[in-house]
N, C-alpha and C positions, 0 to 999 in steps of 0.2 A: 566544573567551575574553574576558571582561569586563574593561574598562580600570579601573586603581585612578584615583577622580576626583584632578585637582590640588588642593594645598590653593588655600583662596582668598587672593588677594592681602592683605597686609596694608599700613594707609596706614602712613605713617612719622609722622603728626601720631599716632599713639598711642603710638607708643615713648616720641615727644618728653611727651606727654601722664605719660606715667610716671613720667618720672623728672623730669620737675616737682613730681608727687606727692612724690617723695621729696623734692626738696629744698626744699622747704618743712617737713616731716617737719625733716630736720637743721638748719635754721634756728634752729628750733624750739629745740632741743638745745646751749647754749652750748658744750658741748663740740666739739660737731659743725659748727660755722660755718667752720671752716676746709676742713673738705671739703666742704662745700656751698659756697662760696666758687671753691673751686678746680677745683669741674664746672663752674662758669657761668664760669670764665674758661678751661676747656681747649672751651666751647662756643662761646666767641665767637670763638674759634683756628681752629678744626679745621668752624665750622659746629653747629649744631644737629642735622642728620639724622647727624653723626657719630658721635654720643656716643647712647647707648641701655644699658639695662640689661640684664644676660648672665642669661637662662632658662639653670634646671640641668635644662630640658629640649633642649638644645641639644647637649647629652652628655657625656659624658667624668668622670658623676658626682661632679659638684660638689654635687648634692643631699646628699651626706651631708658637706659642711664645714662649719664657724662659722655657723650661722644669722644671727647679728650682723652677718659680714663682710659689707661692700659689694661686691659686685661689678655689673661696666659693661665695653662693649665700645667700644674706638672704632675706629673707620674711619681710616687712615691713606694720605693720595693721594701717592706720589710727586713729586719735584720735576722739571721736565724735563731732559732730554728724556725720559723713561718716565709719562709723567702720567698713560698709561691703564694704570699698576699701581698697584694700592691691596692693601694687608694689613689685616687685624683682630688687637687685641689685646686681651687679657681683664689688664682693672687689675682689684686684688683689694686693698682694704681693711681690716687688720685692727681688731679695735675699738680696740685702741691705736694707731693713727695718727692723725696726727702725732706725736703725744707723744712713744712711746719705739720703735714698729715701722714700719718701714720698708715699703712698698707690694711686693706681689710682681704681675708683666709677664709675660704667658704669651702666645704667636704663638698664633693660633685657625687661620691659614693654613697651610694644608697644602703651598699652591704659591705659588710666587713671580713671574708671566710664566707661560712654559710648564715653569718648572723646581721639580722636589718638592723639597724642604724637607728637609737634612738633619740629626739628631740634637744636630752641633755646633751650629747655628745655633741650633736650640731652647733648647739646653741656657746658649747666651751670654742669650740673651737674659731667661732663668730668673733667670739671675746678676745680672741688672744691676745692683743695687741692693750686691753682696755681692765684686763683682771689680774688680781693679785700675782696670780699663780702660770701669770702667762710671761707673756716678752716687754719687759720696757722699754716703749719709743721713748729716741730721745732724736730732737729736731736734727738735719742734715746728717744725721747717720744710717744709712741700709739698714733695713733690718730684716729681709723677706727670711733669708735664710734662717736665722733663730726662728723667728714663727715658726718657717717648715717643720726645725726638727722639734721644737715644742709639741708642735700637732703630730708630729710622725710617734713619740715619744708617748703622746696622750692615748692615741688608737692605739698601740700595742698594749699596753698596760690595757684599755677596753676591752681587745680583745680576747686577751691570755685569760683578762675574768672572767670574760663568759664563756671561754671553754672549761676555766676550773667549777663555772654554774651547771654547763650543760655537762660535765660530767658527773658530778653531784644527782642532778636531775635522773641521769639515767639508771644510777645506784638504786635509788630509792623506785623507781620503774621497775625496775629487775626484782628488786625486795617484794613490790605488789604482786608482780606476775608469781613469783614461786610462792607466797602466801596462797594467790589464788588456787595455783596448780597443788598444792600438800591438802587445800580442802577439798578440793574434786576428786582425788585419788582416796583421801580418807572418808567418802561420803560414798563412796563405790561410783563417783560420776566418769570421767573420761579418762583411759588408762594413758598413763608415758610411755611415749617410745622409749628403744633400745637407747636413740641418739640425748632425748630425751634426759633423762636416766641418768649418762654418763653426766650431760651436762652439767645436773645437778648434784652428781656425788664430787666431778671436780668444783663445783662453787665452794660445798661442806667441807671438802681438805683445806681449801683455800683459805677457807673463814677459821680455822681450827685457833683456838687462844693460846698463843705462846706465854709458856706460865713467867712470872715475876721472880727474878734472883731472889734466894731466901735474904728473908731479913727486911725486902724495900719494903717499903711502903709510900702510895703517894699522897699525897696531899692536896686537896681541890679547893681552889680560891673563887670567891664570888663570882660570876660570870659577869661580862660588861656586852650591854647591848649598845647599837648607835644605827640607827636607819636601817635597821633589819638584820645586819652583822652582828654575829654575837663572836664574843672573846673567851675564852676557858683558860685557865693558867693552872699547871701539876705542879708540883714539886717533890722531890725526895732524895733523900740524904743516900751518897754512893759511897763507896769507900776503897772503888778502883775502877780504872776508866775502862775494864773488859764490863761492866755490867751495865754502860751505858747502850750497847747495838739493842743488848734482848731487853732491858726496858722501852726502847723504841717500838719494840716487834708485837711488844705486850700489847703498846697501845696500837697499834698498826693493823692488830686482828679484829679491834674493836671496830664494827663497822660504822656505827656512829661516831666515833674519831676519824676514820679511814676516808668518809664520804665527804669531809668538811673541804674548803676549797685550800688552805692551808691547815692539813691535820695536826703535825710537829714539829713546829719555829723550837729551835731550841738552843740551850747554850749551857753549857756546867764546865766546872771547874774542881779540880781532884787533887788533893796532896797527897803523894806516895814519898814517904821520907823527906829528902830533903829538896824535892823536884815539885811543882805544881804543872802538873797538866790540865789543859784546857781545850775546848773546842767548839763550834756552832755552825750551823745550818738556817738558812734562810727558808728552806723547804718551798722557793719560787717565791716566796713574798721580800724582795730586793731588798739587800740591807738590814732585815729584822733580825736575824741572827747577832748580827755583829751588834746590835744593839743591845740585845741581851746580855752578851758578855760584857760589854761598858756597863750594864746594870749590876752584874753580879762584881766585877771590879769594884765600882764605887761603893759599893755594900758593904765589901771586903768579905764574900760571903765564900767559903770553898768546900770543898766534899760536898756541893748541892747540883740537881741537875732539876732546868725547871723548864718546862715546857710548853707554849702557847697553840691550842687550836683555834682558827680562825674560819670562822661559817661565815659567807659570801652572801648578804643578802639580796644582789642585786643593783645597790646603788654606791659611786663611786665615793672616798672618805677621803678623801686627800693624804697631806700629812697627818690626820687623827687618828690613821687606821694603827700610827706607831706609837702615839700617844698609851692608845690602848689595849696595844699589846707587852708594851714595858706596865700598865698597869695592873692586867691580868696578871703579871709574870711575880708581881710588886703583893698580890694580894694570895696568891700560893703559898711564897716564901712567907707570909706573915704568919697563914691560917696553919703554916707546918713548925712554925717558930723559930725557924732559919734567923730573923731579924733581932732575935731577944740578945741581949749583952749576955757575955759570957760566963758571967755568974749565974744567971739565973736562965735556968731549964726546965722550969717546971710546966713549960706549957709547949714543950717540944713534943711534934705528932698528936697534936689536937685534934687538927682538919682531920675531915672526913675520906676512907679507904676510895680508893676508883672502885668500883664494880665492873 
């Protein structure tokens, strides 16, 4: 059977070639100097081979839109650590832009990494220009740029979560597989290899429970659900800032803390004489940390360390995800008695031990 030939390469000096054409064309155009303006400086941004003009042969029948409307794709590289993921997005121009219409931002990517692209994400980044949480037009001002990094800013946070899912995923994969394999072996079904074997007695080191400084104890506040994410908040009183690593490590061995897509957002604060020490971790969920110490500040709460796990369930929370995680954090310190006036201690270490 006859192989269909590949197309032939095309140089990237003619895309660039093109859309020099045009902006020289809009130069031209008093009207149009602000968007020719404002290619040559998202080119000096993003690069030259970034920026290229969107064929309505490329699909998705844009052939039959506004002949007038500009439309251009640009190449978007991630910042690190992900640098070898890049997206495309189709900016579209109406002839009234800047003036009085706002730029409409269309994802061309169908995958993100190795993860497909779903509806909501398309559908935010449609909005950007139209939702709360996006870029405000405002009449004769540019605005491609903000959209871009809105959306470039949106797809990272998408993506980083669905690798904190798909590794989640895989934990609990791994957990089935060695339940399966401990019953086959204890049933006299299919023996482990040598490689086998190892494998699994290095999981069992791994997973070993690092014991708790004498004396802690923590404290567990009501869990908060919201679209499938759930919130956990610890709490427990330290009384020197060495005993905060291997309470970390406590819960860290716990695989059901350990698998969550944010295990230990945390933050505490320690008086030793006449010094307050203090510290926190965001543990990848941006900014939660430092939030939690503005929590325990305004409490005025010290010698406490309290700690938030966050399960991922899928769907994005906006700003609520920090709502509630200062809530979970808020219902530890209650259920441990952190929050009672200093007179009255009688219901310090109520809450319930971790297990």
């Amino acid at each position: 059977m006859p192989r269909t030939p590949s197309p032939p390469p095309v140089d990237d000096n003619k895309y660039v070639e093109e859309l020099q054409e045009l902006l020289s064309k809009l130069s031209e155009d008093p009207e149009k100097e602000q968007v020719a303006s404002e290619i040559e400086v998202l080119q000096s941004i993003y690069g030259e081979s970034a920026i290229r003009l969107y064929q309505s042969s490329e699909g998705n029948g844009e052939g039959n839109k506004d002949p007038d409307t500009i439309r251009y794709q640009v190449t978007l590289s991630f910042p690190p650590p992900h640098e070898d993921v890049a997206i495309k997005i189709l900016v579209s121009l109406p002839p009234t832009y800047p003036s009085s219409t706002s730029p409409q931002l269309q994802l061309l990517s169908r995958y993100i990494g190795a993860f497909g692209v779903d509806p909501g994400l398309f559908g935010s980044i449609i909005r950007t220009y139209i939702s709360v949480s996006g870029v405000q037009f405002i009449e004769d001002q540019p605005c491609v740029f903000d959209g871009l990094q809105n959306v470039l800013e949106c797809c990272v946070a998408w993506y980083e979560e669905h690798i904190s899912l798909d590794k989640a995923g895989q934990l609990v994969r791994d957990e089935a597989r060695e339940a399966s394999g401990s019953t086959a072996t204890a049933s006299g079904g299919t023996r482990e290899s040598g490689a086998s074997q190892a494998k699994r007695k290095h999981a069992e080191d791994s997973a070993e429970v690092v014991e708790m400084p004498p004396g802690i104890v923590l404290h567990v506040g009501e869990a908060i659900q919201d679209r499938k994410s759930t919130f956990i908040g610890r709490a427990c009183q330290i009384t020197d800032p060495s005993q905060v690593p291997q309470i970390l490590s406590h819960l860290m061995s716990d695989r059901r803390i350990a698998r969550a897509a944010h295990p230990i957002i945390n933050a505490w604060r320690c008086q030793v004489g006449a010094l307050l020490h203090q510290d926190n971790d965001d543990d990848g969920e941006t900014a939660a940390g430092g939030r939690l110490a503005h929590l325990l500040q305004i409490l005025e709460v010290n010698n406490v360390l309290v700690v938030v796990t966050r399960y991922f369930g899928g769907i994005h929370l906006g700003p609520d995800r920090f709502k509630h995680i200062n809530q979970a954090a808020r219902n530890a310190l209650d259920v441990g008695g952190f929050l009672e006036v200093p007179d009255s201690k009688k219901h310090v270490g109520r809450g319930k031990k971790h297990g």
